[in-house]
Backbone bond lengths (Angstrom), bond angles and torsions (degrees), N, CA, C in turn:
res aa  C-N    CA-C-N  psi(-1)  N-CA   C-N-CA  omega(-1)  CA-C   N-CA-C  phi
1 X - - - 1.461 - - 1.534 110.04 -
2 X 1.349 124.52 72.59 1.433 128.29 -150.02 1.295 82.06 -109.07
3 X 1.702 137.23 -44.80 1.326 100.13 -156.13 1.727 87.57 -153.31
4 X 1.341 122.20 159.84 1.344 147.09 -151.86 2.041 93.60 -47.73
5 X 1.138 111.29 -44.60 1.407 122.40 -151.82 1.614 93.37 -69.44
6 X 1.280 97.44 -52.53 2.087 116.37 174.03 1.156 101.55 -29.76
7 X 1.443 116.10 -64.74 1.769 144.04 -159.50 1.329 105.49 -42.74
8 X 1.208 117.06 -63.21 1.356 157.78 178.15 1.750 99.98 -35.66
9 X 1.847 72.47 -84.40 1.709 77.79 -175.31 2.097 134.22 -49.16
10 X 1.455 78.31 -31.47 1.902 97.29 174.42 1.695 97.99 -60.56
11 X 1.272 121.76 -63.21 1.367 119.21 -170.56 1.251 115.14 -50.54
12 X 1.244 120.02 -25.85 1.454 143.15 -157.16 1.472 93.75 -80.59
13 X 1.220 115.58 -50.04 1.568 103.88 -164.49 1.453 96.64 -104.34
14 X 1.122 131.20 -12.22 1.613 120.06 164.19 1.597 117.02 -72.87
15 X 1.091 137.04 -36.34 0.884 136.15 140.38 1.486 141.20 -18.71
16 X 1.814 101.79 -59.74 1.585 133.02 166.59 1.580 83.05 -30.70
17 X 1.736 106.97 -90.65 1.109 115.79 169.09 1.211 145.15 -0.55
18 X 1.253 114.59 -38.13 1.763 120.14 -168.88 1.176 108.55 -115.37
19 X 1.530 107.71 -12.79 1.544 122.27 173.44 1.631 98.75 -73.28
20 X 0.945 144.04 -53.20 1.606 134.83 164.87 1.701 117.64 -81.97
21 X 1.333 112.57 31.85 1.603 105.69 161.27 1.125 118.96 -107.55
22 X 1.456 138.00 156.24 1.697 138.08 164.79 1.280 94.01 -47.42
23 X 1.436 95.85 150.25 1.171 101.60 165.81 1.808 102.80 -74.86
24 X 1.138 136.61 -42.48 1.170 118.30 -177.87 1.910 135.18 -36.98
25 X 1.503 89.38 -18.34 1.488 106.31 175.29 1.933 93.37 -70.00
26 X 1.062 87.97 -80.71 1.576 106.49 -157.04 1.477 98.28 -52.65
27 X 1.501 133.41 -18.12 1.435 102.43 163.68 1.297 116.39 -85.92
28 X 1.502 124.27 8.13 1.171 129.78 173.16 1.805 110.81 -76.32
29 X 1.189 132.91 -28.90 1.213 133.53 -172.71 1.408 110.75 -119.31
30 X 1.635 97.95 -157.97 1.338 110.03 -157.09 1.705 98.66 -100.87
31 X 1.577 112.68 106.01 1.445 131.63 -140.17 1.433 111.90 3.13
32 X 1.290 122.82 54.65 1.737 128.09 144.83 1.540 89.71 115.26
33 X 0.969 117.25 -20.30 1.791 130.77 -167.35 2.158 116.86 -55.95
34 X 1.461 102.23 -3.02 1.356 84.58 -172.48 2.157 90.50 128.87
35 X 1.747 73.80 160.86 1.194 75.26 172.94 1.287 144.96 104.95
36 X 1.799 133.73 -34.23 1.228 170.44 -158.10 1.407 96.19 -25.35
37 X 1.339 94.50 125.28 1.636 117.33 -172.22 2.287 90.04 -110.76
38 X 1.359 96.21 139.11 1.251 111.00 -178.70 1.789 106.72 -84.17
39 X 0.892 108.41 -1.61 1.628 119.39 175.97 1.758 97.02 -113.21
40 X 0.938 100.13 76.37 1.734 128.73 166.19 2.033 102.99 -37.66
41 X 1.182 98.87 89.28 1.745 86.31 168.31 1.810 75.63 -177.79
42 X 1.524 97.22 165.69 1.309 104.06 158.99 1.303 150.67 -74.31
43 X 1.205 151.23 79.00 1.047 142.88 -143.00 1.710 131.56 -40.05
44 X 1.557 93.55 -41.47 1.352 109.52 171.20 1.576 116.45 -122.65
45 X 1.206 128.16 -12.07 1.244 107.18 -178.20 1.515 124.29 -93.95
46 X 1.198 132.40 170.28 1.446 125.57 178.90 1.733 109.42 -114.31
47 X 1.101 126.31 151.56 1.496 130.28 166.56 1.371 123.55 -41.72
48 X 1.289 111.36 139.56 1.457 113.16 -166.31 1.505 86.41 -126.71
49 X 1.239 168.83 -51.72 1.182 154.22 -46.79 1.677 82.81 -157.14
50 X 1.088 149.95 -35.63 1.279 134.10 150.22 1.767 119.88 -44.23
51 X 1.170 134.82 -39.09 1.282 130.24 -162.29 1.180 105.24 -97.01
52 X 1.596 116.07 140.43 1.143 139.98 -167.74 1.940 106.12 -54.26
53 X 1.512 114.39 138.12 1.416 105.79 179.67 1.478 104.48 105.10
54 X 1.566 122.86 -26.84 1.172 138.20 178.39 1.559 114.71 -23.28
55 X 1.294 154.62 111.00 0.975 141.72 170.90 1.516 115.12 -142.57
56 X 1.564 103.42 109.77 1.874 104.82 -174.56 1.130 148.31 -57.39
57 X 1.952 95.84 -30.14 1.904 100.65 159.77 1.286 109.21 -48.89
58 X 1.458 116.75 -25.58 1.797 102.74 -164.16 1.378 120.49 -108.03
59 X 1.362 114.88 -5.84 1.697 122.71 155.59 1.474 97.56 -77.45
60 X 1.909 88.67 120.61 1.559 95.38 -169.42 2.170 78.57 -121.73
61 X 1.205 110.32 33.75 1.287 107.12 167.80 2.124 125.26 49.63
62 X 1.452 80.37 34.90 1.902 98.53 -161.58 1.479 108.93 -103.31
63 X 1.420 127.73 -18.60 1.362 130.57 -163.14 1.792 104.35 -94.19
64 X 1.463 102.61 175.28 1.384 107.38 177.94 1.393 105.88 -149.34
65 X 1.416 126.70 63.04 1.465 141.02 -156.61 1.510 109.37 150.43
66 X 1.415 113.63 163.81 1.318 108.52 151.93 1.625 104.64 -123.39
67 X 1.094 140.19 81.69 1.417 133.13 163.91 1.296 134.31 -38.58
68 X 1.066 103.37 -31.15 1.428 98.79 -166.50 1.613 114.69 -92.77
69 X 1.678 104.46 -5.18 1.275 122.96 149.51 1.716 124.31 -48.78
70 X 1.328 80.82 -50.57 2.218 97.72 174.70 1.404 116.39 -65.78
71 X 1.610 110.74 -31.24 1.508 126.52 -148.78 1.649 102.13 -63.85
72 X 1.087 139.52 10.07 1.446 140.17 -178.13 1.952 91.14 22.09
73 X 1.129 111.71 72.97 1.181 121.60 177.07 1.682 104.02 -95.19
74 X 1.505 129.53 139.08 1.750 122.29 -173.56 1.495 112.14 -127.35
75 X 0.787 116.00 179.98 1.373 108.82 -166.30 1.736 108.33 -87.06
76 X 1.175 115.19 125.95 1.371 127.12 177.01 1.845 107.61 106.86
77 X 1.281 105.47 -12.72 1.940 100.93 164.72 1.486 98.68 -34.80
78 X 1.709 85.76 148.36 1.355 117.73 129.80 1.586 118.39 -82.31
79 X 1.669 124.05 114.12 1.119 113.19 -178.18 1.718 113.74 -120.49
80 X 1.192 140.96 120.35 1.268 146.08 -166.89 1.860 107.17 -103.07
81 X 1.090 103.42 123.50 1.593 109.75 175.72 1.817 117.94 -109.89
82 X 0.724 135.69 77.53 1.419 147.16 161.75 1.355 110.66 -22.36
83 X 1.410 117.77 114.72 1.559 115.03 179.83 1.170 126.09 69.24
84 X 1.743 115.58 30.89 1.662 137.17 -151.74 1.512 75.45 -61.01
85 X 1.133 143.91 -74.70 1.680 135.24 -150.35 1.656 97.91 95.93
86 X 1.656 118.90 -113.67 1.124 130.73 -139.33 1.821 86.19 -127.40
87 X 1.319 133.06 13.36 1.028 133.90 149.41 1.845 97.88 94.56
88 X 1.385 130.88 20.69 1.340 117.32 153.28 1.760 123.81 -39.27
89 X 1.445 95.01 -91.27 1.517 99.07 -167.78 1.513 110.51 -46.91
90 X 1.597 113.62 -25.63 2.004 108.02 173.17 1.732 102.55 -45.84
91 X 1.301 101.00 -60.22 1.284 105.30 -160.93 1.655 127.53 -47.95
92 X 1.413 90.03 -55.40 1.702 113.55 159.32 1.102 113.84 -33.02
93 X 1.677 118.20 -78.39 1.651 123.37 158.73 1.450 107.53 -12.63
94 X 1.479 103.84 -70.79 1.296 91.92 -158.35 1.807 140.98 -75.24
95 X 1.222 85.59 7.17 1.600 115.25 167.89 1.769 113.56 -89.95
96 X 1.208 114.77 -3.39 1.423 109.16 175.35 1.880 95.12 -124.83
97 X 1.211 121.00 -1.53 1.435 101.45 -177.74 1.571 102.65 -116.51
98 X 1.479 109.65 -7.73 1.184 122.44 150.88 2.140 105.11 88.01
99 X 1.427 110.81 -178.60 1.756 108.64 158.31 1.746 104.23 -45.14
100 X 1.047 145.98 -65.85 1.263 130.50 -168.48 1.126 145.27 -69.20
101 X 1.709 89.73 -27.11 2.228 88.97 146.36 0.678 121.38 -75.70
102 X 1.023 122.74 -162.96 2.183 162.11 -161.18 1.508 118.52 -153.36
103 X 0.981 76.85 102.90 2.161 89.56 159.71 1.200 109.87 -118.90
104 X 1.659 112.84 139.36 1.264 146.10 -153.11 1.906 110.29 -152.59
105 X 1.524 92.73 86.46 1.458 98.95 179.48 1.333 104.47 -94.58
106 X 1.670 109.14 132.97 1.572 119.54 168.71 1.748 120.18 -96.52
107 X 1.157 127.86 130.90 1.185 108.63 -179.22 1.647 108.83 -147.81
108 X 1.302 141.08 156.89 1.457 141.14 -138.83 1.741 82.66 -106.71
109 X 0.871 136.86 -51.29 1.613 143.40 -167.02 0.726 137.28 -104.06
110 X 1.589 109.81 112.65 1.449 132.63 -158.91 1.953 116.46 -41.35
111 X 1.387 99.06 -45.30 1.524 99.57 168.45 1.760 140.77 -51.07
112 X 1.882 87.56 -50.75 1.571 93.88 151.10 1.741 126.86 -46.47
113 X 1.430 83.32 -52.35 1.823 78.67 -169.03 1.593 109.74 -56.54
114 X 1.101 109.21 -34.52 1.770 109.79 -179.74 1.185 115.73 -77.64
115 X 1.449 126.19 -14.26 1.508 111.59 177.35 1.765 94.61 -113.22
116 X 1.579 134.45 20.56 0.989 125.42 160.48 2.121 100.93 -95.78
117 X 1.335 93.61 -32.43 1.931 80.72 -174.17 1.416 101.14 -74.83
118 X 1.619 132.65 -18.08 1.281 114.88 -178.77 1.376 134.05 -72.57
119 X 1.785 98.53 -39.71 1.807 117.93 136.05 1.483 122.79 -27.29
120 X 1.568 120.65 -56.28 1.391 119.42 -154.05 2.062 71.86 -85.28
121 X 0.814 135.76 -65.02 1.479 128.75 -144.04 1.815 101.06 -68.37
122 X 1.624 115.56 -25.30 1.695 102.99 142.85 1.205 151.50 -41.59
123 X 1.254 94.92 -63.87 1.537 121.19 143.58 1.831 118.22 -19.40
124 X 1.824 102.55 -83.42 1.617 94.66 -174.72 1.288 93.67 120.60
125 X 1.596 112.97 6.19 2.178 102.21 -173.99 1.491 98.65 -72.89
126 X 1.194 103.34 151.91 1.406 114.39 173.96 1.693 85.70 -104.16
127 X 1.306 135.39 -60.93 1.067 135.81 -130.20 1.547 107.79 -118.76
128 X 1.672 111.73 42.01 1.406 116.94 174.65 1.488 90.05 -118.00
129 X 1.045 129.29 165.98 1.589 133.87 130.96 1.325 116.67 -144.08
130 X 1.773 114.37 -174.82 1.428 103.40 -165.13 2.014 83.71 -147.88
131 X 1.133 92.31 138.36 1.716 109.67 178.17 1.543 93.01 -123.83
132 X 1.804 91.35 145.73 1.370 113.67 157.79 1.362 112.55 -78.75
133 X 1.433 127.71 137.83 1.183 123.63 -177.35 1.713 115.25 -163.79
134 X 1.891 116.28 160.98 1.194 104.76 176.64 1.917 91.90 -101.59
135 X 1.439 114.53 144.17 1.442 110.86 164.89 1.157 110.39 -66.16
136 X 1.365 146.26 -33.22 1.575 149.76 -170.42 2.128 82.82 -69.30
137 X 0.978 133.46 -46.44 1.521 139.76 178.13 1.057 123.02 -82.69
138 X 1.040 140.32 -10.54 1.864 141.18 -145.93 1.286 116.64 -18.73
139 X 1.081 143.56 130.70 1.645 136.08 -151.86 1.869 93.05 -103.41
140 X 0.846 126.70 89.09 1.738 128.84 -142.26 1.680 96.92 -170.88
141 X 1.262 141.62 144.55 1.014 163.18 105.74 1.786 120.48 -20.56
142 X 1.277 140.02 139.96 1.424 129.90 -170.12 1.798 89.16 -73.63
143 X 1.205 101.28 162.10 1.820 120.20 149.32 1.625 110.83 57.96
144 X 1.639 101.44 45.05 1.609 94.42 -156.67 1.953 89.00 -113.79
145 X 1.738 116.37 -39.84 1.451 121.13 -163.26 1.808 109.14 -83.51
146 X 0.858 135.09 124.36 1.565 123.94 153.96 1.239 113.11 -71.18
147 X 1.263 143.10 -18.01 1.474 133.04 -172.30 1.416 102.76 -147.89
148 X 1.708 106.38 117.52 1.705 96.86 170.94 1.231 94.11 -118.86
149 X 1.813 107.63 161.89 1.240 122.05 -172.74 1.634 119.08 -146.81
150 X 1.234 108.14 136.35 1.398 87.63 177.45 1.764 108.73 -162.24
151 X 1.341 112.08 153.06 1.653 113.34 -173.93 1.600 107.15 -131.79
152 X 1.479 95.32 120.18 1.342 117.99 153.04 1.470 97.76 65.17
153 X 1.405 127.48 40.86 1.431 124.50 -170.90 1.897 90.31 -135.80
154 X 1.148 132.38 -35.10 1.857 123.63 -140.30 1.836 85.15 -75.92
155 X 1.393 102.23 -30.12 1.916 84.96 -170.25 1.374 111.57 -99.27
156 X 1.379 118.60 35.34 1.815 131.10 160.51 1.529 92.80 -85.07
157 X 1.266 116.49 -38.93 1.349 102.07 -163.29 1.171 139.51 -89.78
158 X 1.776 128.29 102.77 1.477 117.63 -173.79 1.923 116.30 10.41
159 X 1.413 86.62 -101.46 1.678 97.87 -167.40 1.040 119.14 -73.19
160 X 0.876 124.92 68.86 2.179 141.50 -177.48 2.041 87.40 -50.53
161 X 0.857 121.32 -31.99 1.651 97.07 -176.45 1.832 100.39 -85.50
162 X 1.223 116.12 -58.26 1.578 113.58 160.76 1.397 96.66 -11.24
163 X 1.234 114.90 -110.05 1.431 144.23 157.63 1.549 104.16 23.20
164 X 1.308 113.90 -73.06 1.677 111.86 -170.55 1.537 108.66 -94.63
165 X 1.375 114.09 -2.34 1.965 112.22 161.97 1.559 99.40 -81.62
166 X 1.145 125.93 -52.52 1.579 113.34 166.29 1.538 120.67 -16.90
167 X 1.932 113.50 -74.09 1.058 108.61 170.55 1.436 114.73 -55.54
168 X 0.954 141.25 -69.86 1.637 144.87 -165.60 1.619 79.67 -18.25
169 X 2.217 118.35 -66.83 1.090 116.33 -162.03 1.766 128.14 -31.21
170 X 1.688 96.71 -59.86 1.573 118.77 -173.88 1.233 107.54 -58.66
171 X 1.528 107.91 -45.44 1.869 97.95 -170.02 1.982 132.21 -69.84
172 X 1.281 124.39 133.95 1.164 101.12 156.95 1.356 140.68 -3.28
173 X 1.209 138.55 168.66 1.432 149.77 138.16 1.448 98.63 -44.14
174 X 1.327 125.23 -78.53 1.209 120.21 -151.86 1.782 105.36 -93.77
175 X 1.313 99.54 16.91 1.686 107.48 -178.80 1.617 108.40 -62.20
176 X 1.451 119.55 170.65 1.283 120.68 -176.52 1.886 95.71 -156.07
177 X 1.362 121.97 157.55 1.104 136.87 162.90 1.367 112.09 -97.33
178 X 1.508 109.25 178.98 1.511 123.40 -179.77 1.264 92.10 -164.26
179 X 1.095 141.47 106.39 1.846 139.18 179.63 1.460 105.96 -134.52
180 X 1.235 131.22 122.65 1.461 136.74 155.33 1.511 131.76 -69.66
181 X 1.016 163.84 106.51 1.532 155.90 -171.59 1.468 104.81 -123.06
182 X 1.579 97.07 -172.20 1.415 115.44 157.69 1.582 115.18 -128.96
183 X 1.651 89.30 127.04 1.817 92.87 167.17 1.505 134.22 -153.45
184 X 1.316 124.55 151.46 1.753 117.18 -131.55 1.707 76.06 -102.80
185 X 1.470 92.72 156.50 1.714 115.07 136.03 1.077 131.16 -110.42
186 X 1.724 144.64 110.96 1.244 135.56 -157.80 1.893 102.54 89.55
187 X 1.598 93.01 163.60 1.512 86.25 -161.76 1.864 100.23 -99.81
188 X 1.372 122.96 172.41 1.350 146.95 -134.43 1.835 72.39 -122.35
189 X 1.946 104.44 153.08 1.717 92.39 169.50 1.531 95.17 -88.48
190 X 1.234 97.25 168.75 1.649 112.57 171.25 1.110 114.63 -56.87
191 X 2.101 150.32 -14.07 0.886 124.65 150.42 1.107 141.55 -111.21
192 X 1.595 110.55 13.96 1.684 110.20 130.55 1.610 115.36 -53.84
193 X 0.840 125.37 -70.55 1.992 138.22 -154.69 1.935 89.94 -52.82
194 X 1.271 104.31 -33.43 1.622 106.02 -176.57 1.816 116.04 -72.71
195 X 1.289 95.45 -45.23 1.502 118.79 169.48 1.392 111.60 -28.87
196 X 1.335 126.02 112.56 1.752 129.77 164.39 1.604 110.76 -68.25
197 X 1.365 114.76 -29.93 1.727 103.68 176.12 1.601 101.54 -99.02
198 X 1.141 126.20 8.87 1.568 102.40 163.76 1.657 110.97 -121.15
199 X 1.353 107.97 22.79 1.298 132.22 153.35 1.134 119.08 -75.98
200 X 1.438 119.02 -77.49 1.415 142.40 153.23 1.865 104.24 -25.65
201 X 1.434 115.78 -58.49 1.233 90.82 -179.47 1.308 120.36 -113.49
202 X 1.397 112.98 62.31 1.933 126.42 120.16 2.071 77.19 105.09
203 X 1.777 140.48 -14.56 0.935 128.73 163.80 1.879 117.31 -68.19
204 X 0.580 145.68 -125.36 1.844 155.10 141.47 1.189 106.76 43.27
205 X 1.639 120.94 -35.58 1.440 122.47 -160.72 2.023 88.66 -100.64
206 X 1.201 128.98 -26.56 1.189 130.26 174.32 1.587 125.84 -28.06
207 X 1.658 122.40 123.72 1.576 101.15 -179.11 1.303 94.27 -123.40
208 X 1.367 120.78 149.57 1.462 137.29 159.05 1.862 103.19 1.97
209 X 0.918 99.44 142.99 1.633 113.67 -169.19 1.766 88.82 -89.02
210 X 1.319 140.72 -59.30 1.107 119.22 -174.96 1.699 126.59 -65.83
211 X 1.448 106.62 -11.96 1.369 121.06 179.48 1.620 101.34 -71.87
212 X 1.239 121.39 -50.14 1.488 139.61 161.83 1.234 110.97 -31.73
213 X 1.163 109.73 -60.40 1.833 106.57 -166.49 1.774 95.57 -67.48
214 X 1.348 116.47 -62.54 1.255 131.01 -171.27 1.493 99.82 -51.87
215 X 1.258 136.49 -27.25 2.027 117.77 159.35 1.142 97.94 -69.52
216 X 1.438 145.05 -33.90 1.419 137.46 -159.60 1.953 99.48 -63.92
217 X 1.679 88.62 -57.17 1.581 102.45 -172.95 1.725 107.80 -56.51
218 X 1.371 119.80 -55.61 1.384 108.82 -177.15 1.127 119.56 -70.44
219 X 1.658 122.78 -15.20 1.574 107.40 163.27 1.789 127.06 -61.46
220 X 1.719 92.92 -11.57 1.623 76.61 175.85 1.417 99.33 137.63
221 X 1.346 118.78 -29.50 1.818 119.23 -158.47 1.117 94.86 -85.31
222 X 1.681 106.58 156.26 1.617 137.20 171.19 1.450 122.49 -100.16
223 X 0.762 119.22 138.23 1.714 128.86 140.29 2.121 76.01 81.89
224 X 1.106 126.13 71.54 1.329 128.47 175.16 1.989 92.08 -92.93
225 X 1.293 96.63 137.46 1.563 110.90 165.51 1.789 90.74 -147.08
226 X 1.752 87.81 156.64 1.306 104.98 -176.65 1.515 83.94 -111.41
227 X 1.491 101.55 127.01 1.559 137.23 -179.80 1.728 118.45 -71.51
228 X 1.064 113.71 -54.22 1.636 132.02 170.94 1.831 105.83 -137.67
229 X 1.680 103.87 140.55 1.459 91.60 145.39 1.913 95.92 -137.50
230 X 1.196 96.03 159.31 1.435 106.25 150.89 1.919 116.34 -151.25
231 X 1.666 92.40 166.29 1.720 97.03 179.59 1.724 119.80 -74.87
232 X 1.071 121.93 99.98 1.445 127.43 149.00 1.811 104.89 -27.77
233 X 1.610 101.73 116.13 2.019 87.58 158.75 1.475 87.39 -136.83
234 X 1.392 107.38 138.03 1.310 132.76 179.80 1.593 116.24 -68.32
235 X 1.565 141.69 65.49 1.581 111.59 -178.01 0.827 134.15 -5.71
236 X 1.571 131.24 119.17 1.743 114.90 145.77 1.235 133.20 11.22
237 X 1.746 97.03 -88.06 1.345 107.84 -175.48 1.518 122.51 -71.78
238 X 1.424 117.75 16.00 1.209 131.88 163.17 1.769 99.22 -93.84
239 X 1.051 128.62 -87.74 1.252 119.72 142.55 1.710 135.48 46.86
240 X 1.300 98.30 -94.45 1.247 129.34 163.50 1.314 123.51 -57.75
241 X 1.428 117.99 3.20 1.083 124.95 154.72 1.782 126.29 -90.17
242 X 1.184 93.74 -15.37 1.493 106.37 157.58 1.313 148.98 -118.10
243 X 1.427 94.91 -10.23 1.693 120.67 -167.37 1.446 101.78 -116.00
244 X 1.584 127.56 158.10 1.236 131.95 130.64 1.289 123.80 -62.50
245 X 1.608 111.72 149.74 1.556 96.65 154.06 1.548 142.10 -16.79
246 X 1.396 109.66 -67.32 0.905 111.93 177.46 1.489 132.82 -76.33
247 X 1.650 101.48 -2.24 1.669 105.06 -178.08 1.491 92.95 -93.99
248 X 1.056 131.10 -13.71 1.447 146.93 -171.19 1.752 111.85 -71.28
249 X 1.277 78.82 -20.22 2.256 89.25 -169.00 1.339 78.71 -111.30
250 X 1.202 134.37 -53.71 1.251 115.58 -156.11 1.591 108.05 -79.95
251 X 1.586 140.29 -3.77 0.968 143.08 139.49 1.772 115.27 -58.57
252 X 0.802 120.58 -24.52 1.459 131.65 -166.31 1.208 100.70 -81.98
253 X 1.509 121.29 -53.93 1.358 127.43 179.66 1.855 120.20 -64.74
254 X 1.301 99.12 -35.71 1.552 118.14 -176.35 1.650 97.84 -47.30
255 X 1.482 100.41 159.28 1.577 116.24 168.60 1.712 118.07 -69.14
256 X 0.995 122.64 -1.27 1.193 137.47 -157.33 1.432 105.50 -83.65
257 X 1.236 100.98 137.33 1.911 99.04 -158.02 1.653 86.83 -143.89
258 X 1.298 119.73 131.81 1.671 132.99 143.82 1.244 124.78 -85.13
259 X 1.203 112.30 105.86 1.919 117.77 162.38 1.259 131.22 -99.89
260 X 1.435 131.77 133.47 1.225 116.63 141.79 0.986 128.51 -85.44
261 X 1.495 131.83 150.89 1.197 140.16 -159.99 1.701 108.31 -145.16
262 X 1.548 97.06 136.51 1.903 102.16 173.29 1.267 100.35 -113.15
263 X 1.338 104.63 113.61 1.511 106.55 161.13 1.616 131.90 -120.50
264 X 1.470 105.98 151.59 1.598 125.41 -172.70 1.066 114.89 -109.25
265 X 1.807 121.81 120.50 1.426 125.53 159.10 1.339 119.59 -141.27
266 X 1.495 133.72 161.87 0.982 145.14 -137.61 1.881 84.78 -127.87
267 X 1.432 105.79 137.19 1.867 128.36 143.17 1.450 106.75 -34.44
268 X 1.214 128.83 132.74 1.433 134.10 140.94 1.429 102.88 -69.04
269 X 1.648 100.42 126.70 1.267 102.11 -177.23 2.165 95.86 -97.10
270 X 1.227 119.82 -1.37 1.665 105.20 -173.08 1.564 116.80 -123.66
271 X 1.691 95.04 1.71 1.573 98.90 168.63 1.320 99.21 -137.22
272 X 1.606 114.70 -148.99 1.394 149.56 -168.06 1.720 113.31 -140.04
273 X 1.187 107.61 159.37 1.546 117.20 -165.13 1.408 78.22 -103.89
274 X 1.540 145.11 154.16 1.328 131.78 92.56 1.254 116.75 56.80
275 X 1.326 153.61 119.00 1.504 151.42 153.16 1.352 103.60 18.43
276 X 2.222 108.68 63.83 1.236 96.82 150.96 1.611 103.10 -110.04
277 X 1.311 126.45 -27.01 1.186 114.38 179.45 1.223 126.42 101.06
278 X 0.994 108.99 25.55 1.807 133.33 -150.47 2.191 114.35 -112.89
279 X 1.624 89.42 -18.83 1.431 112.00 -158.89 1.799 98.22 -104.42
């Protein structure tokens, strides 16, 4: 994983991957990525299956938040989901923005996108669709989404500041995000962070939680509050696929903390972020 294009491409085909697994696999690991923990639950994601829009072919058991729960999304948005996958959070969306919005899921892999239009064409949406796309690119027009959203996808991607001037790009003036991730305090050992499946699944690729907020802030957004957090703990026997015993305690002991985090920010409505292009 030497250089951005690599990055890309690894996610690309792990993904491929998880796009044809049960979900019972992938809530077994570290978001579908590898790994299989004998304590069957998800590590990071939370239940969706209460909220309206709910649909199970498309919880592919990959997120670590529900955002689009937070997203104060209204009826008639334009709502954009980043890294839709298998078309969950579209769907959701599209039960709070109702027949008169638009949802517009982007996603890097070809597999997702085909088992999210086969979902939406179950469904009966007229008014979802799903684009192939890079998030560092968003295939989008500036000032077009009021609500972007996205789970457990913004820290796969190389240039996380790229990445969130994009959105600044797509959204309204008065647009706002809702995005979930993962991000550490204290450092990760070197063979997790080295690891291609705990890259792939949303651990390894993780950066410092204050480094996080601070791309949010220099892309441009206002009035940012963090919505939910809770602690990520990694199983053992997840674990033990990378560690010894003893690097295993001595990770255990370390300051080193995993969170997920939901966070909220608001459009500058009187400037521009950074190379969005908007001005």
């Amino acid at each position: 994983m030497e250089t951005n294009e690599e990055i890309k491409e690894m996610v690309k085909q792990k993904y491929s991957e998880i796009a044809l697994q049960d979900k019972e696999i992938n809530a077994s690991s570290c978001c579908g990525a590898g790994g299989c923990s004998t304590e069957v639950y998800n590590i990071m994601s939370e239940e969706y299956d209460e909220l309206q829009g709910y649909l199970k072919d498309a919880d592919l058991g990959l997120g670590c938040g529900l955002p689009t729960n937070f997203a104060k999304i209204k009826p008639g948005d334009t709502v954009v989901d980043l890294g839709s996958g298998a078309g969950n959070d579209c769907f959701i969306a599209r039960a709070e923005t109702g027949e008169d919005g638009r949802v517009i899921g982007i996603d890097f892999t070809e597999a997702m996108i085909a088992k999210a239009k086969k979902n939406a064409l179950q469904l009966g949406y007229q008014n979802v669709e799903f684009r192939q796309g890079d998030i560092e690119n968003i295939p989008m027009t500036a000032n077009v989404a009021d609500v972007v959203v996205s789970n457990c996808v913004m820290n796969l991607v190389p240039n996380k500041q790229k990445a969130f001037s994009e959105v600044f790009r797509i959204l309204k003036p008065t647009g706002h995000f809702s995005i979930s991730d993962i991000v550490l305090e204290g450092e990760l050992p070197e063979k997790i962070k080295n690891a291609a499946e705990m890259y792939a699944g949303c651990v390894a690729s993780a950066i410092q939680k204050d480094d996080y907020l601070n791309i949010i802030k220099n892309s441009g957004f206002k009035n940012m509050v963090v919505q939910k957090e809770k602690a990520i703990i990694i199983p053992d026997d997840i674990l033990k696929n990378y560690l010894n015993n003893a690097e295993i305690q001595d990770y255990k002991n370390s300051d080193t903390k995993i969170f997920s985090i939901t966070v909220f920010a608001v459009k500058s409505e009187s400037c521009c972020a950074p190379e969005s292009g908007c001005c």
